[in-house]
C-alpha positions in Angstrom: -19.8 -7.7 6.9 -16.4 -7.6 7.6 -14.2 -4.3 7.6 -12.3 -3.3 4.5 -8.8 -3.4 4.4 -7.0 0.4 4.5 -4.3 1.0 2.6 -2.8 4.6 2.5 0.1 5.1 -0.2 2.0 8.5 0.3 2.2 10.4 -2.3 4.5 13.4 -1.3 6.7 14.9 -3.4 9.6 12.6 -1.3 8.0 9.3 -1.3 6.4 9.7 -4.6 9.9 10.6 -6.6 11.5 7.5 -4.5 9.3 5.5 -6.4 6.0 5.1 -4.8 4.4 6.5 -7.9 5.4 3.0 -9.2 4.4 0.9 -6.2 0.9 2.9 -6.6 0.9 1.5 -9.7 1.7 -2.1 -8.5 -0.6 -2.0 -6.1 -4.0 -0.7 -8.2 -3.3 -3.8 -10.5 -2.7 -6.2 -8.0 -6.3 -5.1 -6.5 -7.9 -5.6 -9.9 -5.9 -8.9 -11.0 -7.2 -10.5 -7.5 -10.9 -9.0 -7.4 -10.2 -7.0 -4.3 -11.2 -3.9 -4.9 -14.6 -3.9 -3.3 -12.8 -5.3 -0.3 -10.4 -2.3 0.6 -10.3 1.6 1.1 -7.5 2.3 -1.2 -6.3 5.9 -1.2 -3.2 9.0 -1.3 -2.3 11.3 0.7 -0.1 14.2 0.2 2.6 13.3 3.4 2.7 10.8 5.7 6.0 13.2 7.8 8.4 10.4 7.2 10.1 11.7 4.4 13.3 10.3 5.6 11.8 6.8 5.7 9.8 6.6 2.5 8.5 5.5 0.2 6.0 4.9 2.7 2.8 2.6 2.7 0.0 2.0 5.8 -2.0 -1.1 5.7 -4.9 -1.0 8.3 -2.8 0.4 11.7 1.0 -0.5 10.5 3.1 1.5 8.6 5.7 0.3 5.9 8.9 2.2 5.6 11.2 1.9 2.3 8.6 0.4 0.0 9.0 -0.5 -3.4 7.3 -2.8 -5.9 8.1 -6.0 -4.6 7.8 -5.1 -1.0 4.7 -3.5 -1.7 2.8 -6.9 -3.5 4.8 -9.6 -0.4 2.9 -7.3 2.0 -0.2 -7.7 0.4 -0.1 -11.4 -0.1 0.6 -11.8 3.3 -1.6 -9.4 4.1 -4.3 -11.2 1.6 -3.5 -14.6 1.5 -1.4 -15.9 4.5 -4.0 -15.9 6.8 -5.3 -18.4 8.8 -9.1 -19.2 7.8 
């Protein structure tokens, strides 16, 4: 069984006013409108310390900086969908 995708929004008072209460949003659809949901850990947290950065977004090991909705769903296509099978 292959390991599940980690994505890790921040939901700080920082990131989440800069608009990562809509990418949250964005992505929790896109997981339901592609049946993916069983395939990743999905989840907040309260700060990721890079206020000055944010909105920021972790998927698996690597950290997104500056996020917003249509950043948010061309990460997870190529995250999702531009991989080599």
């Amino acid at each position: 069984m292959a390991a599940k995708t980690k994505i890790i929004i921040c939901l700080g008072s920082s990131c989440y006013s800069r608009g990562n209460h809509k990418v949250l949003e964005v992505i929790k659809q896109y997981l339901a409108d592609h049946q993916l949901k069983d395939q990743v850990d999905f989840r907040g947290q309260l700060c990721s310390g890079n206020c000055s950065h944010g909105p920021v977004l972790h998927l698996n090991d690597i950290m997104y900086e500056e996020i917003d909705e249509n950043k948010a769903l061309k990460i997870l296509d190529q995250h999702f969908f531009s991989r080599v099978t």
